[in-house]
Each structure stands twice: as structure tokens, then as C-alpha cells.
C-alpha positions as CSV (number, residue, x, y, z in Angstrom):
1,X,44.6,160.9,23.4
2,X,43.1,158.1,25.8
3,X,41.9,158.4,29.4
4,X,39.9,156.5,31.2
5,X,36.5,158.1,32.0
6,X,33.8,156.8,34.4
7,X,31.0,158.0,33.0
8,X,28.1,157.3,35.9
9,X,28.4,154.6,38.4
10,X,28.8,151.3,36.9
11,X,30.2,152.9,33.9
12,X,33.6,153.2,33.0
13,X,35.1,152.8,29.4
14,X,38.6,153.9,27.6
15,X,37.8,157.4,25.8
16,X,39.2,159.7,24.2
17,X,40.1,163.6,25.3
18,X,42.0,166.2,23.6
19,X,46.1,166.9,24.1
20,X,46.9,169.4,26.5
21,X,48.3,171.9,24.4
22,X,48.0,175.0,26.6
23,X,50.3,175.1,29.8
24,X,49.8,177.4,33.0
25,X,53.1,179.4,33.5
26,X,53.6,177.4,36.7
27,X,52.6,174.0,35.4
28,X,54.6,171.3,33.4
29,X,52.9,168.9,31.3
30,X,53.2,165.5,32.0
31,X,53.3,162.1,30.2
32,X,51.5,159.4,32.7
33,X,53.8,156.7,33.1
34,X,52.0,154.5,35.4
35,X,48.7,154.7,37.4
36,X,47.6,152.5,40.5
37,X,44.3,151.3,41.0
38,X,43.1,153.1,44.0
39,X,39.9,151.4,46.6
40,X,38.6,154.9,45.7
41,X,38.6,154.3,42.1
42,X,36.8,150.8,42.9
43,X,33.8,153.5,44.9
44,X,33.8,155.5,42.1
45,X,33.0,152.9,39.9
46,X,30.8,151.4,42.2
47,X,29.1,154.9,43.0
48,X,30.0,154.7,46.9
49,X,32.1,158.0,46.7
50,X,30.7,160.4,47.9
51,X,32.8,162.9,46.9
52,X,33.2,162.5,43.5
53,X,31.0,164.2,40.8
54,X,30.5,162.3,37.4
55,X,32.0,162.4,34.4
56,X,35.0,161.3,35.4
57,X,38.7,160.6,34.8
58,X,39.9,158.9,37.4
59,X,43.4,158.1,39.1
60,X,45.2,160.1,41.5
61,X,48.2,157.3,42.0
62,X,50.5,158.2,39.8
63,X,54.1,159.2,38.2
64,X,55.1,160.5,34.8
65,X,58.0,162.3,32.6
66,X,58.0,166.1,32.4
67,X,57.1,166.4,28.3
68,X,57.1,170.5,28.8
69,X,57.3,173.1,31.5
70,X,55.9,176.4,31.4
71,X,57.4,180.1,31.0
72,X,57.8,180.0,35.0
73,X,57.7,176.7,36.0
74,X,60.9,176.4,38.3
75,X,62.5,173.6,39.7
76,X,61.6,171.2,37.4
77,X,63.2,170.8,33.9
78,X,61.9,168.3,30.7
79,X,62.4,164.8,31.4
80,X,62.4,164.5,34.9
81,X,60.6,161.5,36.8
82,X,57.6,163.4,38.8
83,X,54.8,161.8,41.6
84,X,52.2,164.1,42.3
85,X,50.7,165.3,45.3
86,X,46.8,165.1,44.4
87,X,45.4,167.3,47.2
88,X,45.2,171.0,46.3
89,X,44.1,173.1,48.8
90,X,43.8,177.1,49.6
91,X,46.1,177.8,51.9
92,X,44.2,180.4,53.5
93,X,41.3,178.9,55.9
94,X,41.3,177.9,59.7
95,X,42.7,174.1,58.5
96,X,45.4,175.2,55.7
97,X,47.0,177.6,58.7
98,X,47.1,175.1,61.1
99,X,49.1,172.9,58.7
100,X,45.9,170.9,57.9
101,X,45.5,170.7,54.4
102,X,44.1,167.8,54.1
103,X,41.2,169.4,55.4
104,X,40.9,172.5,53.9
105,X,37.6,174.1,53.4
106,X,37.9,173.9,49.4
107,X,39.8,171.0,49.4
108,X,40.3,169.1,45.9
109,X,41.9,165.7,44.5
110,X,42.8,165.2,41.5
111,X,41.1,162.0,40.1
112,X,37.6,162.9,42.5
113,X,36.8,166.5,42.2
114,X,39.0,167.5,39.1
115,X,40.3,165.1,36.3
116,X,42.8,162.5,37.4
117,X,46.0,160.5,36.2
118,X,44.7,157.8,34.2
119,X,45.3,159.5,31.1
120,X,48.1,159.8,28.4
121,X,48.8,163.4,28.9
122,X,47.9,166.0,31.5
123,X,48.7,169.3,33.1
124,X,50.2,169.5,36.9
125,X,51.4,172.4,38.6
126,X,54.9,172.6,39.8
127,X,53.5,173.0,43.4
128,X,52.0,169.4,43.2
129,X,55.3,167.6,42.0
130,X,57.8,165.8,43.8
131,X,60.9,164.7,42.3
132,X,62.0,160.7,42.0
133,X,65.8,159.2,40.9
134,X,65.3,157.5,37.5
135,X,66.9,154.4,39.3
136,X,63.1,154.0,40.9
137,X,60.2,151.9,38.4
138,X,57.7,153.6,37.5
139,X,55.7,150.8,38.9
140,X,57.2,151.8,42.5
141,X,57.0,155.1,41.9
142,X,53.1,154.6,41.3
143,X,53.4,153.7,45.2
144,X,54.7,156.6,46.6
145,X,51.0,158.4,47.1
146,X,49.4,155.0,48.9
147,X,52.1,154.7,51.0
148,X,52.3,158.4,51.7
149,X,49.1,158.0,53.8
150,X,50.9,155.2,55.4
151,X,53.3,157.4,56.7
152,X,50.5,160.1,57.9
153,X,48.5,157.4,59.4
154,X,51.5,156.2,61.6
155,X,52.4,160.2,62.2
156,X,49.1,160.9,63.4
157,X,49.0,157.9,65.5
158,X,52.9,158.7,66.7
159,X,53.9,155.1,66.4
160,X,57.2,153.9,67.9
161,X,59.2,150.8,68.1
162,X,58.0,150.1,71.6
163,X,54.4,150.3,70.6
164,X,52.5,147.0,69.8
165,X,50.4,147.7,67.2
166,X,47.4,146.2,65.4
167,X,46.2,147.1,61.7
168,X,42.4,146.4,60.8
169,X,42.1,145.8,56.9
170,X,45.3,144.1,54.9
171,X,44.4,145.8,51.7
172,X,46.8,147.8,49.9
173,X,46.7,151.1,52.6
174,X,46.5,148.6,55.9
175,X,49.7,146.8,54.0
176,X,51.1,149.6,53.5
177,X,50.9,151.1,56.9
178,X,52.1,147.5,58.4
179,X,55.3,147.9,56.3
180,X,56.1,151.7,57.9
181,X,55.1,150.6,61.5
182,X,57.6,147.4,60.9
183,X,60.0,150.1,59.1
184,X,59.6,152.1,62.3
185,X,60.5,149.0,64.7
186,X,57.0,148.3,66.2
187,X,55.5,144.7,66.7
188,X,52.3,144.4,64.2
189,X,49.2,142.2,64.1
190,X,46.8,142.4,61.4
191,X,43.2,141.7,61.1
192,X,41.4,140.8,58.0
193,X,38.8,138.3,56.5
194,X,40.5,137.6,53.1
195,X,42.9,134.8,53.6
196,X,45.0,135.8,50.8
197,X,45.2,139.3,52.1
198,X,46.6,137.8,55.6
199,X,49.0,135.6,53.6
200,X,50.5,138.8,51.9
201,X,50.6,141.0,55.2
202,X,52.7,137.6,56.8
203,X,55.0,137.4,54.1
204,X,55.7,141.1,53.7
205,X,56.4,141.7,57.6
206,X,53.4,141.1,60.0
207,X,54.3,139.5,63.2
208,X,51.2,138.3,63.4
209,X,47.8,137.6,61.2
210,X,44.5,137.0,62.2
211,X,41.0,136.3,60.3
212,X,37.9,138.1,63.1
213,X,35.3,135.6,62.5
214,X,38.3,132.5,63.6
215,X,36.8,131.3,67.0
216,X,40.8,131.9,68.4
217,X,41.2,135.8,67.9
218,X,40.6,136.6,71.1
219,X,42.9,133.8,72.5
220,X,45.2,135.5,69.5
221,X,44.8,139.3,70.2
222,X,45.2,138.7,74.3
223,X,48.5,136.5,73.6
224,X,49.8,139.1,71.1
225,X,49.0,141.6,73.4
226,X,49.9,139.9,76.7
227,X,46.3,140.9,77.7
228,X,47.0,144.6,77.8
229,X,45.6,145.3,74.8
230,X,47.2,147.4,71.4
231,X,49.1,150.9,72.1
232,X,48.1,152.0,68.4
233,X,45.0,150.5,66.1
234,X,45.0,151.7,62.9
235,X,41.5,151.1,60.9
236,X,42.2,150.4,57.6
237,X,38.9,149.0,56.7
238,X,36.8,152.2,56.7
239,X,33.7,150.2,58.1
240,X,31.8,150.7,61.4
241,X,32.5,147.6,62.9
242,X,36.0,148.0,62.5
243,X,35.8,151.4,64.3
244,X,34.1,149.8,66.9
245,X,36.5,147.1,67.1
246,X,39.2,149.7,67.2
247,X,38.1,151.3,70.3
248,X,37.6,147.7,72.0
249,X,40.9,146.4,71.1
250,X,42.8,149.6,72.4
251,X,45.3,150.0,75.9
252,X,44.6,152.5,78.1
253,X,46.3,155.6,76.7
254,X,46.4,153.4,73.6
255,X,45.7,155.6,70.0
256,X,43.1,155.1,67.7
257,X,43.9,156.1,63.9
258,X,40.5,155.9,61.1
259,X,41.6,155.4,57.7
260,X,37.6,155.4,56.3
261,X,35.2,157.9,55.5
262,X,32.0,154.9,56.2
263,X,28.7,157.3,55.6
264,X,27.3,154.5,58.4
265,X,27.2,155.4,61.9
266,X,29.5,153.9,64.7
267,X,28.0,152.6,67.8
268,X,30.8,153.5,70.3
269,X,30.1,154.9,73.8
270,X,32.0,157.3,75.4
271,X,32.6,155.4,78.2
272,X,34.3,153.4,76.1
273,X,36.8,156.0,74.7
């Protein structure tokens, strides 16, 4: 069967791996239906990850069909329409107990430490599968991971309809947590240097859209803001100077919520925080 294997960084072909004939008893076997292209993916390729370990198969966006289950696989039954969750953690250290598994001490993700989606076949366990009506695409359904961390990202940052919010970064994730923060009721400005990136943001639901290096975002920020500056940021660009930018643009009592894992350092004071 195919997949699609990044070899070493800068090297990533379609291959070939064998058909997942064996099946855990608590696992299904799944036939990949679609697969989004993750900013992760693009590191991977790149070889700015620094998590991943090479070769490869990357992809942890995606939804398929049950093809099989296994001898004790319940819940789930042939033919049903599956996302998966592609964290796997232990369930057992400091962070798993405090409901933190997202940063569990052994902590794994499909598609970085482990094989990923972007093949034709593959094995998931029934712990890692969440159902979707057959009404849904599997184009949308493809979505449901990226926009999960949308809906962490405004958890974490306990987002409101009264807040005023800004979003640094109108790639797919800052898009995506836009859309829940407008879903939610707050008013949303969004930063970003890719003009066609702002033009997206505006016409899916930003109040407001600004480009950093235009000589009128401050003007833009302070009347958006009525000069009291943004109850929630939410960095979306995973680079030090949108940290830093972060922290500057906040109210007091404001929330700061860091979407990046930037290997760079930060310069932020803490009299600034």
C-alpha cells in the first residue's frame, strides 16, 4: 500500500509499506479517507521539528472508515466514520493525573513520534477514535483535529463574549481559533504579514485585520482596543517576536495563550508580565 514517508529533512516521496494485516484486540483498522497538511508536517519536511525522529510517515489530521475491528474492540463497528485523537499518553505521571495529557511525560503523536495518517491503511486503537455522522465530508472531518486546538487554545485562555480579543498568525490554527472566539461571541482582531492570509481571516469572521509592519497598527490596535489594550492574545505564530508582541499588546488582567514551540528565546521582562 502507499504512504507518504519523509525520509530525512528535505526528503519526502510516496512509498510503499505493507497492509496491516494484524489487529490489537482493542484496535480497528482504518481506511484513511482524507489527511490535512499540517505546519508541522511543513517542519518535518523542512527538519525544524524537533520532535520528530526520521523515517517518517507523516500526518496526524485525519478521518477514515472502520475496514475491521478487533476481538475486543467496543464501541465501534465496521464502517463507521472515525477522527482520531493523535496524542497517546500514559495516564499515569504527575501531568496525565492532573488532566494534562498533553503533557505527559511519555507523550506520543501519531504522525511525529510513531507513524502517522497519510497512508492507505493503518491501525488505531479504539481509545483514540471519535465518532462523526456520515452527513459530515471527509474533507471537514479532516478539520476536526486543527480546530480541536482551537477550542483548547480559547479554553485555556477562558475566552468570553465580552472579551476583545486579538489573534497573532492567520494561518490555518490562528483561523481557526478566530472562528471559535467569534463562535463564542467575542470581538476579534488579527495580525499577520500575508495579505492573503488577512483577506481569508476578514471574510471568514474577523472584525478586524491588520498587517504589523503597516505604519497604522498602532493607530489600529489602540482604536480596536479603545486604548485599553486586548483581554486575550492568542499567539498563533510560534515566533519570538510574536510572544513578545503578545505580552505588549495585553490589558491588565488580560490572558496570554502560546500556540508555538519557537527553540528561540523570548526577550520579555517580568516587569512586563
Amino acid at each position: 500500500m502507499k504512504a507518504v514517508i519523509a525520509s530525512k529533512p528535505g526528503i519526502i516521496s510516496l512509498g510503499n509499506k505493507a497492509y496491516p494485516e494484524t489487529i490489537g484486540s482493542t484496535e480497528v483498522r482504518l481506511k484513511v479517507r482524507t489527511a490535512g497538511i499540517c505546519g508541522s508536517d511543513m517542519h518535518i519536511y523542512k527538519g525544524t521539528n524537533p520532535f520528530v525522529t526520521y523515517p517518517r510517515i507523516i500526518g496526524h489530521e485525519f478521518a477514515g472508515e472502520i475496514e475491521a475491528v478487533g476481538s475486543n474492540a467496543k464501541g465501534f463497528q465496521i464502517g463507521d466514520h472515525v477522527v482520531v485523537d493523535p496524542v497517546s499518553s500514559c495516564g499515569l505521571c504527575y501531568a496525565c493525573r492532573l488532566g494534562r495529557q498533553n503533557v505527559c511525560k511519555t507523550l506520543s503523536v501519531i504522525g511525529i513520534h510513531e507513524d502517522g495518517g497519510m497512508q492507505q491503511y493503518t491501525t488505531v486503537p479504539t481509545s483514540s477514535l471519535h465518532k462523526v455522522p456520515d452527513r459530515i465530508s471527509w474533507e471537514v472531518a479532516a478539520l476536526v483535529e486543527p480546530f480541536t486546538i482551537a477550542a483548547q487554545a480559547t479554553s485555556r485562555g477562558r475566552v468570553t463574549a465580552e472579551d476583545t480579543a486579538c489573534i497573532i498568525g492567520a494561518g490555518p490554527i490562528g483561523t481557526a481559533v478566530m472562528m471559535v472566539c467569534k463562535m463564542i461571541g467575542a470581538k476579534v482582531l488579527v495580525i499577520d504579514i500575508n495579505p492573503a492570509r488577512l483577506d481569508m481571516a476578514k471574510k471568514l469572521g474577523a472584525d478586524t485585520v491588520v498587517d504589523p509592519a503597516s505604519p497604522r497598527e498602532k493607530k489600529v490596535l489602540d482604536h480596536f482596543t479603545k486604548h485599553g489594550g486586548f483581554n486575550i492574545v492568542i499567539d498563533a505564530a510560534g515566533v519570538p517576536e510574536a510572544f513578545e508582541k503578545a505580552i505588549d499588546i495585553t490589558s491588565p488582567a488580560g490572558r496570554v495563550v502560546t500556540l508555538g514551540f519557537s527553540p528561540n528565546s523570548s526577550a520579555i521582562t517580568q516587569k512586563e508580565i
